[in-house]
Steps between C-alpha positions, in 0.01 A plus 500: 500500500850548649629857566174625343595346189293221347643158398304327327099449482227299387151512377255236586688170612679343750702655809748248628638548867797220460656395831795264459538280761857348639350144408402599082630331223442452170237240542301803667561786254302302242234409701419858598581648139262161394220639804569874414438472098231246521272621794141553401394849706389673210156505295387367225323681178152406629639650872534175641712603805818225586553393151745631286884503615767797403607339198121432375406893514827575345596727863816643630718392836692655717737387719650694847740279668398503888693342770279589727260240423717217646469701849424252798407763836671421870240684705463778336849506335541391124753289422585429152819257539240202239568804228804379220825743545462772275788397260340165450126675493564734243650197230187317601250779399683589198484152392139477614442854279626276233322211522136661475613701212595184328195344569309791389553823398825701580347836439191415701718442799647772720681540810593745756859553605660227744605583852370838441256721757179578258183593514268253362156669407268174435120530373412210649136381263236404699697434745688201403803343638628196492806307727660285251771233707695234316415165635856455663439853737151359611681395829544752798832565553459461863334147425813408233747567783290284739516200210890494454545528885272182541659339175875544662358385794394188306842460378697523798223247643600229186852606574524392868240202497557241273201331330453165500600437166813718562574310764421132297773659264760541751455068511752411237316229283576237257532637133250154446235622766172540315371754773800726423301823316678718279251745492514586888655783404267651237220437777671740770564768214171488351367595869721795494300641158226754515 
């Protein structure tokens, strides 16, 4: 609901809270629309609970784009600076919108309106919810900052110590020596891959 008109509703289904996170790509929107279309929460014909996924029973979704989500609380104050920039959040769920209807049924799939203050009236069944993350945001923020600090850190260290094969590199050498590596190189970058 928005200004006590309704936008769009559902019957039984799927209600997607999508928070888009600074970090998302395109790698992530099709895992979650993947996760989102193929999760089983839903019975079976014989009742059998945690079977069937959205696309099985033939359900609706609906999608309400929430910032909110990405919020990471200073004492008691949220901040929300892991959230993607509006301009860049909106193509992102519109593109998202697009890629479950492709990959299952556009008129089973409705959203709310983006950026917009609504009132989202959810009968939650049984009640079931579920935090869906893509495996890229599984990392605290806190603890991603923490990484690249100690990975510059690492850097600077290579920078301003030479290793000892650096340093055996420095030697010149005779183009005939048969300890002369070519692949020194390769070694020291291969260290520097995840």
């Amino acid at each position: 609901m928005m200004g006590g008109e309704q936008i769009s509703s559902i019957g039984r289904g799927l209600c997607v809270l999508l928070g888009i996170s600074l970090e998302d790509t395109q790698r992530e929107l099709e895992h979650m629309v993947r996760k989102i279309l193929n999760l089983r929460v839903f019975e079976d014909e014989s009742g059998k609970h945690w079977s069937k996924s959205v696309m099985d029973k033939q359900y609706e979704v609906l999608c309400v784009s929430q910032f909110t989500l990405q919020c990471i609380l200073k004492g008691n104050k949220p901040d929300y600076h892991m959230a993607m920039p509006t301009e860049q959040a909106e193509s992102f769920y519109n593109n998202f919108l697009e890629q479950l209807r492709k990959a299952y049924k556009p008129e089973l799939i409705k959203d709310g309106k983006f950026g917009a203050y609504m009132q989202v009236h959810i009968q939650n069944d049984g009640p079931v919810t579920i935090e869906l993350e893509s495996p890229a945001a599984t990392v605290d923020p806190k603890q991603l900052t923490k990484l690249e600090k100690q990975q510059q850190r690492k850097e600077k260290t290579r920078t301003k110590v030479p290793s000892e094969s650096s340093r055996e590199r420095n030697v010149p050498r005779n183009k005939d020596d048969p300890s002369a590596s070519s692949g020194a190189e390769g070694d020291v970058s291969s260290e520097r891959e995840p």
